[in-house]
N, C-alpha and C positions, 0 to 999 in steps of 0.2 A: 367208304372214303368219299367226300366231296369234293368236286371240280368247281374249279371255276375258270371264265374268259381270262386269259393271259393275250392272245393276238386275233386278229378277224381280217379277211378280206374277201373283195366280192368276187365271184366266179367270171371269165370273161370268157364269153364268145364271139366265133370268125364266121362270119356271114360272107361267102364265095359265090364270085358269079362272073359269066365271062362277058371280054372286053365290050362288046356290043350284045347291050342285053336292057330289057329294063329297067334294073335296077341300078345298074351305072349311069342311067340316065339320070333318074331318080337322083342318085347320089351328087353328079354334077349339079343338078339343078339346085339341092340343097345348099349345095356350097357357093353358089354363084348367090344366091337369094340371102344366104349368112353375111358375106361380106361386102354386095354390092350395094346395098339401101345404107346402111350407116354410113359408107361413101357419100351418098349422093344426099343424105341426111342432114351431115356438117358439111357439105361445097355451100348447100344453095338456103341452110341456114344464115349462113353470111357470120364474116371473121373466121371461118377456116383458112385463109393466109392473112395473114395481117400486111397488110397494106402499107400503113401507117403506125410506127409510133415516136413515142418521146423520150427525153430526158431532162436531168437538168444537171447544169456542169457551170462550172466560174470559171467566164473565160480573161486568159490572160492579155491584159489591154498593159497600151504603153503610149504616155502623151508622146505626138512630134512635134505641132506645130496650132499658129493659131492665124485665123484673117478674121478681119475686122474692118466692117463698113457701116457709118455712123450718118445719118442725116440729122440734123440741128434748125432750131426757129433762129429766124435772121441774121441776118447778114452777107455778105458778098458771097461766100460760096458756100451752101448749104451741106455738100456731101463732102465726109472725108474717111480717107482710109489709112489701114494700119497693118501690120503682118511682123509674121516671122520670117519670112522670105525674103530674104535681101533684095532677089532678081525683081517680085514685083514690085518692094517700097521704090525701086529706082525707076522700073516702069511707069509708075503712077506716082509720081514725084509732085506734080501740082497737087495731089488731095492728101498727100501723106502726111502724117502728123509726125514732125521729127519729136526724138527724145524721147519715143515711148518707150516704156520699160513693162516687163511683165516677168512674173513670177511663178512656178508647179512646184506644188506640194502634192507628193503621191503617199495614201495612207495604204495600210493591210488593218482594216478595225477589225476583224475577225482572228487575225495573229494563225494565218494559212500559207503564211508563205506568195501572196497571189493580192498586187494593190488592185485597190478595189473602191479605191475614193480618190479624188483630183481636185486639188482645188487652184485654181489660175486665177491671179491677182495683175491687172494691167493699168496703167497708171499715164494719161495722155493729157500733157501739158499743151494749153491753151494761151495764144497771146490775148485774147478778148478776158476784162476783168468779170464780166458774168456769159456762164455758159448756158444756153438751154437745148437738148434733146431730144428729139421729137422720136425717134425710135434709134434699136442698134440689132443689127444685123453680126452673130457671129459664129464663128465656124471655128470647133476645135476638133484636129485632126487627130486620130490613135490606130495603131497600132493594132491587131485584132487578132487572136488568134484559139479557135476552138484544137484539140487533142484528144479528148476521150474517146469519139467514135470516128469519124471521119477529120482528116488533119487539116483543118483550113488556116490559111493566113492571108489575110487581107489587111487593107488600109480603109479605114471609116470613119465617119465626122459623127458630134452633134452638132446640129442647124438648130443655133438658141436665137430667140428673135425678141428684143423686151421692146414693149410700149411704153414710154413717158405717158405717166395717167394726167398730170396736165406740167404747167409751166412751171419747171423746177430747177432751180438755179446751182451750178456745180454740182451736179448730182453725184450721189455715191450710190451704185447699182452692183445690190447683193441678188443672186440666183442660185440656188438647189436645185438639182433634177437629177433623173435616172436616165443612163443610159441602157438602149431599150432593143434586141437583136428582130429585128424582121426579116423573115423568110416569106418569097415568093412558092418555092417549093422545099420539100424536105433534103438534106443531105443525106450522104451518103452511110450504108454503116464503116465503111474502110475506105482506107483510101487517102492520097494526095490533092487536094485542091487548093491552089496560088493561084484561079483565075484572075480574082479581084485585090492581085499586094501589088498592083500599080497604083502610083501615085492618083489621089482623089482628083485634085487638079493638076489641071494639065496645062502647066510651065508654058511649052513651047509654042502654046496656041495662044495665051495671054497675052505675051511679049510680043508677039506679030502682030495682033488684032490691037493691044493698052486700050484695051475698052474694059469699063466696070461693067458691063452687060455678061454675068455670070449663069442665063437662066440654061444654059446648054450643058455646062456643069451640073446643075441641081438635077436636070432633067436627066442623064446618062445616069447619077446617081441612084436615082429613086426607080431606076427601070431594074436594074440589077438584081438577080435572086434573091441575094441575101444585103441585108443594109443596116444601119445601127440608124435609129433615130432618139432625139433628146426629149423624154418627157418630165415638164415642169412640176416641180412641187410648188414653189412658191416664189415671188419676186418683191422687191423692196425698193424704191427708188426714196434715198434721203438729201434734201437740201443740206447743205451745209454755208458754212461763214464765211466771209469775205479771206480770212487767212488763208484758206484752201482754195481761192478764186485763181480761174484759169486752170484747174487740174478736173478731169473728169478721172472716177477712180471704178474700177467694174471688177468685182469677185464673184465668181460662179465657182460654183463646186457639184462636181457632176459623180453622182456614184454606178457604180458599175455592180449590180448583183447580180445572181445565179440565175442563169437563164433555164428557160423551160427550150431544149431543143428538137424539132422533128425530124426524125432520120425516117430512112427506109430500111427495114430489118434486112439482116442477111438469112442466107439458107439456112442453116442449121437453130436460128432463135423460128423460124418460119417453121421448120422442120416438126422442132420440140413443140411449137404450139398443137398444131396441126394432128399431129400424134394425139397428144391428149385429149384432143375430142373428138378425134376418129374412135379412139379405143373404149372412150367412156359410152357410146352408140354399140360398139358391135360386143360388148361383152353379154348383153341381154339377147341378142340374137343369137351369139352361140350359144346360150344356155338353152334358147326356144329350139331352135333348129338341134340343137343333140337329142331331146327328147322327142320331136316330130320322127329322128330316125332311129331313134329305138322302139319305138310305138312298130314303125311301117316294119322295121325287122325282125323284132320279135312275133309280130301277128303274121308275119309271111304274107304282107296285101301285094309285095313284090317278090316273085321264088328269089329263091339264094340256097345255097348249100350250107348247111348250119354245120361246125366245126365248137363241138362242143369243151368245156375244159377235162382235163385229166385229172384224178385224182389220185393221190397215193396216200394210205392209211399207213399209220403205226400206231402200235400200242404199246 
């Protein structure tokens, strides 16, 4: 009758030896040299903790408000201003341009739930029958607020600045742009952050001082961690007809897309990383180091008491 393999396995033997002895040295020493080089392998390889990373997330904006400062080619008073803010039109009541009217349309083009386009339409009647513009200074304020990994809510402008390219009478001034998140450092991965949901300007310093000298504003701005600034697509400045004489008209539409955001990872994404290239290093050293000590214990180059397997036959 013939046989054949139905099961197989390999014989194992117990290599005994006492606590301070050679060969436990030996054995330490193995084990320290198994897992302490793929350690030190992936630290100073560099990105065994991640430091830094990203994402990107649509964050949720909401227009508040808008100021407006306007310099003009001749005549008696060159600068004038305009807002949403009652307190300062009444502050700055000599440069203020009464009758202004302005207009938000907030879109969702993407149909997410989360507007993501702004279009502001402002309309400043003029007693002089032709206007010219030599630049416009303007500040729309939103609303800000990131949620996916650290919970921030702040208050943030874009600073849109257009130049009259030359002498353009009643002008109709169209602007595009993205609005744009800077970060001085990365946020948080959790967490509470409302440093920066105070008001951009600050009201109570205005109204004491009624100076248009805003440069202390822009500068506490732009020192800030984190900051939305306006980058232009494109600007249009169009003359129009005497019908429309005495009205200056300004549409910008500012879109708000997906930001790329930098957090600081927390423990356990650090954790996962970390693991995975510690263990991709020490799998080849345990396989080196298992054979380095069955080589030395097999050949007895260190004694040990060899505890062989049992067997038990049947037939």
């Amino acid at each position: 009758m013939s046989f054949f393999e139905i099961f197989s396995h390999s014989d194992r033997f117990h290599y005994r030896a006492r606590l301070f002895s050679l060969a436990t040295c030996f054995l330490i020493l193995c084990t320290i040299l198994t897992f302490l080089p793929p350690f030190l392998f992936t630290y100073y390889a560099e990105g065994f903790w991640i430091k830094e990373d990203s994402y990107r997330e649509q964050p949720r904006v909401t227009y508040k408000n808008f100021v407006l400062n306007i310099e003009r080619n001749g005549g008696t008073t060159n600068q004038f201003f305009a807002s949403s803010y009652a307190s300062l039109n009444t502050a700055f009541q000599d440069v203020w341009i009464p009758g202004t009217s302005d207009a938000v349309e907030e879109v969702d083009t993407d149909q997410d739930g989360i507007s993501d386009q702004f279009s502001l339409i402002i309309q400043l009647p003029y007693q002089d029958t032709n206007v010219q513009i030599r630049y416009i200074n303007l500040w729309m304020i939103f609303q800000y607020e990131l949620k996916a990994r650290q919970s921030i809510q702040m208050e943030t402008m874009a600073m849109i600045n257009l130049y009259a390219p030359g002498n353009i009478n009643n002008p109709k001034v169209t602007a595009v742009g993205q609005l744009i998140l800077n970060q001085r450092q990365p946020i948080q991965s959790s967490g509470i952050d409302t440093t920066y949901n105070d008001s951009v300007i600050d009201l109570d310093n205005l109204l004491l001082t009624s100076s248009m000298d805003i440069n202390s504003i822009v500068e506490n701005y732009f020192t800030r961690k984190y900051y939305t600034t306006y980058q232009p697509y494109q600007s249009n400045w169009e003359s129009r007809t005497s019908s429309d004489s005495g009205v200056l008209t300004i549409d910008v539409t500012v879109k708000v897309p997906k930001q790329s955001i930098r957090f600081i990872p927390g423990f356990w994404q650090e954790f996962k990383w970390g693991w995975i290239q510690y263990v991709s290093f020490l799998l080849p050293f345990i396989v080196i180091f298992h054979r380095i000590k069955r080589f030395v214990f097999q050949n007895q180059i260190v004694r040990t008491l060899i505890e062989g397997p049992s067997h038990r036959h049947k037939t």
